[in-house]
C-alpha positions as CSV (number, residue, x, y, z in Angstrom):
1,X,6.9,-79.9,39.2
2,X,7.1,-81.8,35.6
3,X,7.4,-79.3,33.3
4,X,6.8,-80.3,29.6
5,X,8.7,-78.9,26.5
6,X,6.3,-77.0,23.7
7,X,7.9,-76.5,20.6
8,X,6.9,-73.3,19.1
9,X,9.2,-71.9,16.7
10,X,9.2,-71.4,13.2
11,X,11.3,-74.6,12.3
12,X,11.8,-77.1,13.2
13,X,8.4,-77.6,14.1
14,X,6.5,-80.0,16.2
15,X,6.5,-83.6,14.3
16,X,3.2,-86.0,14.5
17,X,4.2,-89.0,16.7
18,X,3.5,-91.7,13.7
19,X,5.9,-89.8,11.8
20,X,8.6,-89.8,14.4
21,X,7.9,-93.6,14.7
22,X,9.2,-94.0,11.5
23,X,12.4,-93.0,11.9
24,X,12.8,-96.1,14.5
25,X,12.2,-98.9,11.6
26,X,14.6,-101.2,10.5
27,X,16.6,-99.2,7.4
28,X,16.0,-100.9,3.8
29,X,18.4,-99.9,1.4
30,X,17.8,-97.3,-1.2
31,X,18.4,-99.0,-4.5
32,X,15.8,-101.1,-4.6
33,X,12.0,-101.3,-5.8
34,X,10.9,-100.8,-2.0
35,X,12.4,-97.6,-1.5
36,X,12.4,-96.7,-5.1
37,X,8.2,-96.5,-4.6
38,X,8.2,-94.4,-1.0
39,X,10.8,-92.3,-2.8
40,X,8.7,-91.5,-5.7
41,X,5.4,-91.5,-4.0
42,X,7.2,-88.8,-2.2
43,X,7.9,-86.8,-5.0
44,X,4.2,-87.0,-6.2
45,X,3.1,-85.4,-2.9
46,X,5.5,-82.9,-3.3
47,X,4.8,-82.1,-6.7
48,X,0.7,-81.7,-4.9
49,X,2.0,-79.4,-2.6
50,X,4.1,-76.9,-4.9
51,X,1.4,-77.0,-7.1
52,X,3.4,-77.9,-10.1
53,X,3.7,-80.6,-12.8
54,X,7.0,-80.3,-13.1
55,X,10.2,-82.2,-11.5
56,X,10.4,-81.9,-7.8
57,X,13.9,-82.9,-6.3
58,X,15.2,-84.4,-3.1
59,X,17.8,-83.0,-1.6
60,X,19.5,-84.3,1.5
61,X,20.5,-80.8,2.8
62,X,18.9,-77.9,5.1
63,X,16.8,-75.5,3.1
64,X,19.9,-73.3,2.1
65,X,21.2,-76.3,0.0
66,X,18.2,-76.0,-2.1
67,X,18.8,-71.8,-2.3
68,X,22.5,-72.2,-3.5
69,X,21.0,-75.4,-5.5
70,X,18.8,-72.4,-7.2
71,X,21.5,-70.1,-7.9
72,X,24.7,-72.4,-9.4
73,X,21.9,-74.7,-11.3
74,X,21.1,-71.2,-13.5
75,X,23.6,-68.8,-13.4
76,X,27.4,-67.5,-14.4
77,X,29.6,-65.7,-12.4
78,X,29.3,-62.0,-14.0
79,X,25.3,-62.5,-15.0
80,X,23.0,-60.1,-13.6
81,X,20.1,-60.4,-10.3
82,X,18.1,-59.0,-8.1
83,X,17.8,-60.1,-4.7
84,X,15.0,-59.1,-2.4
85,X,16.3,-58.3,1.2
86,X,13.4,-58.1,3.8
87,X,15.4,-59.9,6.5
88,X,18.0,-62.3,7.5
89,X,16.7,-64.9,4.5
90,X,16.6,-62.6,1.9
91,X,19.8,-61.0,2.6
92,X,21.4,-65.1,2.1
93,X,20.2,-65.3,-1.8
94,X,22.5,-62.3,-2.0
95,X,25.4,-64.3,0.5
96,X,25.3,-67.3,-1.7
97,X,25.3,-65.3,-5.0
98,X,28.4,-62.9,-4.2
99,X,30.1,-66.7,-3.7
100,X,29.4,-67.9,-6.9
101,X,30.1,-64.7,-8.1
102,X,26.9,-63.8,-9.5
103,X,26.4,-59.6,-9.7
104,X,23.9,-58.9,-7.6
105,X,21.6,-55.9,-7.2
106,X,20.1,-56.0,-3.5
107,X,17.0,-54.1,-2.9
108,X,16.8,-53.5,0.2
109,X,13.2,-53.3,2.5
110,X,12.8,-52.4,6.4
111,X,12.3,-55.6,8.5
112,X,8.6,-56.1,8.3
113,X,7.6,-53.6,5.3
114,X,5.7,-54.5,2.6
115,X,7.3,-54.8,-0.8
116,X,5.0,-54.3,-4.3
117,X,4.6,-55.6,-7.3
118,X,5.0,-52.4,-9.0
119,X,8.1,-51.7,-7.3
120,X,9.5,-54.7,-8.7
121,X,8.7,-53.2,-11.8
122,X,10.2,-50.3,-11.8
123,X,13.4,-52.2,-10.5
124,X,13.3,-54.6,-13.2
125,X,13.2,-51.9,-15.7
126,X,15.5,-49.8,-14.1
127,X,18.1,-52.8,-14.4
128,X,18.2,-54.6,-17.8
129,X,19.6,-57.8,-18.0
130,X,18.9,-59.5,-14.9
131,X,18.4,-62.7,-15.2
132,X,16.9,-63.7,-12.4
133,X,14.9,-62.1,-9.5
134,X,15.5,-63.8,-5.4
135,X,12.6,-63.5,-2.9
136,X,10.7,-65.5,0.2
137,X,7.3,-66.0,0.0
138,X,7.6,-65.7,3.8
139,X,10.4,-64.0,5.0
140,X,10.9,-66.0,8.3
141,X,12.8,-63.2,10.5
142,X,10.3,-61.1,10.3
143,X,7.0,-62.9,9.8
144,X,5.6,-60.9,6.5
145,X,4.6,-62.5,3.1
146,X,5.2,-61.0,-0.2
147,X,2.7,-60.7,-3.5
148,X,4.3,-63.6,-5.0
149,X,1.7,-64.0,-7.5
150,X,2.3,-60.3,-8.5
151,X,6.2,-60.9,-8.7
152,X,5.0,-63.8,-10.9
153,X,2.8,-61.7,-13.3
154,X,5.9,-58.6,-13.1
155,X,9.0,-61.4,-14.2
156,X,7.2,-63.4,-16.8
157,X,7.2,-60.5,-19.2
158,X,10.7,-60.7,-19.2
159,X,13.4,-62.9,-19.9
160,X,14.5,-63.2,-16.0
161,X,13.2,-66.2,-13.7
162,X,11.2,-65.8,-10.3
163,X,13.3,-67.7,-7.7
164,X,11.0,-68.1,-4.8
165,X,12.6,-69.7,-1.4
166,X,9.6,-71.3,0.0
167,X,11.2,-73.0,3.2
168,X,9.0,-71.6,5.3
169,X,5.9,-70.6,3.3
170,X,5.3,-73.7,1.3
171,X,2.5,-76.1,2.8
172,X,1.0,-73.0,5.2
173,X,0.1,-70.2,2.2
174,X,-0.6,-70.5,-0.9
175,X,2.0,-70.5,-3.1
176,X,0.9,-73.0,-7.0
177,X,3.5,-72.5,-8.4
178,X,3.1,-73.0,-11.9
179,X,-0.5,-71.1,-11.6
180,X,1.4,-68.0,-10.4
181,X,4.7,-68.1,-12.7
182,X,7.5,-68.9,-9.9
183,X,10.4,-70.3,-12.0
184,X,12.3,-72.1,-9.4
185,X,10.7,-73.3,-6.0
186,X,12.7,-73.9,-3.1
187,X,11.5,-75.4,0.3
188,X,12.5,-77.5,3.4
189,X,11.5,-80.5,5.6
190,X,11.2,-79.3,9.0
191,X,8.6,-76.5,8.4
192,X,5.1,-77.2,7.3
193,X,6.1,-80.5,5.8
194,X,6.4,-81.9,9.8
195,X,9.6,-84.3,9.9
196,X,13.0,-83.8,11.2
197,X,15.4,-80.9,9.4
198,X,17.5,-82.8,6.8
199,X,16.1,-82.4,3.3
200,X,15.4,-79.8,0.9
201,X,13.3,-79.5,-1.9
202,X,13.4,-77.8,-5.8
203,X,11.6,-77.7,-9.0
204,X,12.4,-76.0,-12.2
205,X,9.8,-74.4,-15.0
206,X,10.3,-75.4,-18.5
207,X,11.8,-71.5,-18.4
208,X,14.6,-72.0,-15.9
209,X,15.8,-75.3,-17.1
210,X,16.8,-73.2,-20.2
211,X,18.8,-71.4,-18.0
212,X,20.4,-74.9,-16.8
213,X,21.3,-75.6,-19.7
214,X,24.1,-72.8,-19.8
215,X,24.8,-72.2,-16.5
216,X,28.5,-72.1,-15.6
217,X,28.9,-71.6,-12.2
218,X,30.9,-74.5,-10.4
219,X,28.6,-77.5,-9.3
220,X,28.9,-81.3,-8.3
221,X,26.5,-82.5,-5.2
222,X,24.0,-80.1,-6.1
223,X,23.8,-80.5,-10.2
224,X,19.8,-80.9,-11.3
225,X,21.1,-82.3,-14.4
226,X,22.1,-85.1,-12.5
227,X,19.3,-85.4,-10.5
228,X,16.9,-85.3,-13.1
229,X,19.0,-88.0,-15.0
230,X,18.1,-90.2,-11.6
231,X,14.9,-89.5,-11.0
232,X,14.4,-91.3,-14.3
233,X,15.1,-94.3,-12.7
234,X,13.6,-93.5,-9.8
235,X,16.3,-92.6,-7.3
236,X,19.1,-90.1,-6.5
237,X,22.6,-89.3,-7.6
238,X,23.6,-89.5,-3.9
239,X,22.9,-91.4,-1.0
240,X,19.6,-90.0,0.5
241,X,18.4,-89.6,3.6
242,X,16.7,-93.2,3.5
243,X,14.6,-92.9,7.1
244,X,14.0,-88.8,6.4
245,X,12.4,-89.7,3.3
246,X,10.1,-92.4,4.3
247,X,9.0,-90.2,7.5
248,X,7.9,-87.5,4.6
249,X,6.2,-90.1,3.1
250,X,3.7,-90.7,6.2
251,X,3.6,-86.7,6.3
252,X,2.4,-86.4,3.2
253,X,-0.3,-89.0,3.8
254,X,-1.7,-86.6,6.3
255,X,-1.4,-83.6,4.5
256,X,-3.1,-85.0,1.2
257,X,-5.3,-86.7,3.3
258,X,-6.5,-83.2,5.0
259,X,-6.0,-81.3,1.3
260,X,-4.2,-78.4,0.5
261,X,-7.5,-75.9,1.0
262,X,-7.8,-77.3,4.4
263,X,-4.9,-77.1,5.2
264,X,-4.6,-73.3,4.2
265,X,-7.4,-72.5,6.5
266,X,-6.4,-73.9,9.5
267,X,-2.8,-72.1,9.0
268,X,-5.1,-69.1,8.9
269,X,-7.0,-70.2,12.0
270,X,-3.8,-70.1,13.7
271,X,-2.4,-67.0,12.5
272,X,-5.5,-65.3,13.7
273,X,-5.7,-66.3,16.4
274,X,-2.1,-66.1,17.6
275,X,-2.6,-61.9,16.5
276,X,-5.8,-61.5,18.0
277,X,-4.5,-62.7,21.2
278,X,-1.3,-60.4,21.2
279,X,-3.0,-57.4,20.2
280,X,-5.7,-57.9,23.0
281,X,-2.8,-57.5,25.4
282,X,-1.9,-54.0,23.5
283,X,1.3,-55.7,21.9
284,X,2.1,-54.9,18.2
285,X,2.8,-56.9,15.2
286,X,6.2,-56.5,13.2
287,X,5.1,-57.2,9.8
288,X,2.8,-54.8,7.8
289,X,1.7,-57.9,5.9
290,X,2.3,-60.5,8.3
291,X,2.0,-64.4,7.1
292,X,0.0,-67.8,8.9
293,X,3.6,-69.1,9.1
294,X,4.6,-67.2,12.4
295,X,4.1,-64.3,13.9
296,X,6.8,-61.3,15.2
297,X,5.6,-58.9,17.9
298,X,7.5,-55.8,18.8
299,X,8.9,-55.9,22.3
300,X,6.4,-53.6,24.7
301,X,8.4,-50.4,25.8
302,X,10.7,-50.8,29.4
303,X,11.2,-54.8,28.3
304,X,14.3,-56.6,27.3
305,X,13.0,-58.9,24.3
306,X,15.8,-61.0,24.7
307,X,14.1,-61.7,28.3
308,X,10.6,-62.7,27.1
309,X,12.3,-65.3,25.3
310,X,14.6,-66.5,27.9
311,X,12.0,-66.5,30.3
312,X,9.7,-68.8,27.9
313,X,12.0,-71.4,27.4
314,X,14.1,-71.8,31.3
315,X,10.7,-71.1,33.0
316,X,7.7,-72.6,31.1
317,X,9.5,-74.9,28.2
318,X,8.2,-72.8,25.4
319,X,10.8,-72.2,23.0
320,X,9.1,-69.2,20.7
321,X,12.3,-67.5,18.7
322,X,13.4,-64.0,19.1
323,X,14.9,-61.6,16.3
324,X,18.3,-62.3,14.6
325,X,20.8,-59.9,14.2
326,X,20.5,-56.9,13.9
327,X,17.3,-56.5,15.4
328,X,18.3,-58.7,18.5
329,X,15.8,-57.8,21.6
330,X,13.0,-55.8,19.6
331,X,10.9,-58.5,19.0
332,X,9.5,-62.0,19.4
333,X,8.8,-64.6,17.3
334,X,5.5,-67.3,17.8
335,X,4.9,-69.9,15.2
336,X,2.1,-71.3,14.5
337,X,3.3,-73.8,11.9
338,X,3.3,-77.6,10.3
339,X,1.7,-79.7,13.3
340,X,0.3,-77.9,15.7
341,X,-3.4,-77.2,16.8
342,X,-6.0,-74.4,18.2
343,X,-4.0,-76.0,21.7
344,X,-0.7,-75.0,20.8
345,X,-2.0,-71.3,20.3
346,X,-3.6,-71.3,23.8
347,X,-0.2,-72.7,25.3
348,X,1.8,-70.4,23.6
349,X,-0.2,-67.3,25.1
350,X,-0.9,-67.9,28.0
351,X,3.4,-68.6,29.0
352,X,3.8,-65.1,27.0
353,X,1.3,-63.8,29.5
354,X,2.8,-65.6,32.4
355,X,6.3,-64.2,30.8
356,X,5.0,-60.7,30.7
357,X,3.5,-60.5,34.1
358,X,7.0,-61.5,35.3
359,X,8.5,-58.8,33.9
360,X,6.5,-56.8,34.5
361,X,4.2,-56.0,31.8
362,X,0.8,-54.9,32.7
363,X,-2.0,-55.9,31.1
364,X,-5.1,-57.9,31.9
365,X,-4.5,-61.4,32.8
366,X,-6.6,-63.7,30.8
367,X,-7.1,-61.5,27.6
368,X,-4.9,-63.0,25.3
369,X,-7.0,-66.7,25.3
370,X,-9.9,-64.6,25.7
371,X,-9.6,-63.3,21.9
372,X,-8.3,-66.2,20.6
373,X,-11.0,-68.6,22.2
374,X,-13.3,-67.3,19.7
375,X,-11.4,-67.8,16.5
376,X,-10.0,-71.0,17.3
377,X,-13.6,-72.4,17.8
378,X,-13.1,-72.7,13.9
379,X,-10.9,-75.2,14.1
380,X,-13.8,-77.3,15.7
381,X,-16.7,-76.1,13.9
């Protein structure tokens, strides 16, 4: 039998096939007037897409490059944080800022619990002198999505900047980020954005390049003084990723082509769908507020999780994510993220109900697309 591979994880994600035809055109060089108008065109999409006016870098890195680019671009070692910890990518801010380091206060939430504005308050008042307060808008271990717009309101009556790691988030939810106070915006490629995983994106408010200004932790590839010195002149301090950056170019075509608003809703299409159809086979959801980036379902009682997983990928090619450490085998991850359709959603159910009914699970075959027939309609109406 041919079995076909369906990408359905929460990054990379599934790229559009013009956009991976890209990649296979003849390279042009990346100091000239050619590539100094895909690059900037680029940027101008990006800027659409945060929902910002200001400065939005390039960086040829993964996402993390862009989180440590957020820390030694605005802080001293000794100077004061908070980091938000609501899974394995909020416990990295605090990784990358005990290297640099940065004191940092980590406030710890349970994998999937909610996290308020108010209690960010009281935090922020309960430590004086932070300068600068780490969160996800969509903490990607666990699939739940923070009040980002109340953190926003909460830090700008103080002196600290909102860092907001949008790597997954950005693109799927919204997220404007000069609209909802975020000081520094951080996001990657190979998410919503739909290319290959290779670049990173930032941008600075007016408030955090302040902080830039007097920053001394140690910094060379990833200094924004240097790369806002270059974008001036319509380039980059380093070598880019010449064929990444074209291929976001085309991207970016499609998604200002569809619109932001659009492009919210059919996230939210997705996300319905995908919860609709796991809860109509008695499953349950990880995440008291979960996102339209991906889903996490707890593992049903008598399962391994690693299992469901396994069985996904070697048996029917659909390579869903399970939990990180340390919450290995009690849940599942489905995304339903960047480019993929109301098709994807009905692919990815029905192996997890093929998956289940291996192991063993019972339930009632067909119920899954049965509940999420109905919402996905949407995306056709």
């Amino acid at each position: 039998m041919i079995k076909k591979y369906y990408l359905l994880s929460p990054g990379p994600t599934p790229v559009p096939e013009n956009v991976l035809a890209a990649a296979a055109e003849p390279i042009i060089h990346h100091r000239t007037p050619e590539f100094s108008k895909i690059f900037m065109d680029t940027t101008e999409g990006l800027k659409l897409v945060f929902g910002t006016k200001e400065d939005v870098f390039i960086l040829t890195s993964s996402g993390t490059g862009a989180m440590e680019a957020a820390v030694v671009n605005t802080l001293s070692p000794g100077d004061k944080v908070l980091t938000i910890n609501a899974g394995k990518f909020g416990e990295r801010w605090g990784n990358i800022c005990k290297a640099y380091g940065v004191a940092y206060k980590e406030i710890v939430v349970e994998w999937g619990k909610d996290y308020t504005k108010e209690q960010l308050e009281a935090a922020l008042q309960a430590n004086p002198g932070v300068k600068a307060v780490f969160c996800q808008i969509s903490e990607t271990s666990t699939g739940a999505i923070f009040d980002i717009r109340g953190f926003g309101e909460v830090v700008a009556k103080t002196e600290a900047i909102l860092v907001v790691d949008g790597i997954s988030g950005t693109g799927a939810t919204p997220c404007p980020m000069d609209e909802w106070n975020i000081d520094i915006m951080v996001s990657g490629c190979q998410k919503s954005f739909m290319i290959p995983p290779g670049l990173a994106y930032i941008a600075f408010s007016p408030k955090a390049w302040k902080l830039v200004e007097t920053a001394k932790c140690p910094k060379f590839y990833f200094d924004a003084r240097k790369a806002k010195k270059n974008l001036l002149d319509k380039t980059t301090p380093w070598t880019p990723a010449i064929s990444l950056v074209i291929q976001q170019k085309k991207a970016l075509d499609i998604i200002v082509g569809m619109g932001l608003e659009k492009l919210f809703a059919h996230h939210r299409i997705l996300g319905d769908a995908t919860r609709a159809g796991v809860k109509a086979l008695g499953l349950e959801l990880l995440a008291e507020r979960p996102g339209n980036i991906l889903t996490a379902v707890k593992t049903p009682a008598g399962i391994e999780g690693g299992k469901i997983v396994k069985t996904m990928q070697t048996k029917y090619m659909a390579y869903i994510a399970g939990a990180q450490d340390p919450m290995k085998g009690k849940f599942f991850r489905i995304a339903h993220l960047g480019y993929m359709g109301g098709f994807d959603i009905i692919t990815a159910l029905t192996a997890l109900e093929m998956t289940l009914a291996d192991l063993g699970y019972a339930f009632e075959i067909g119920a899954a697309v049965k509940a999420a027939e109905p919402i996905l309609r949407e995306s056709w109406s």
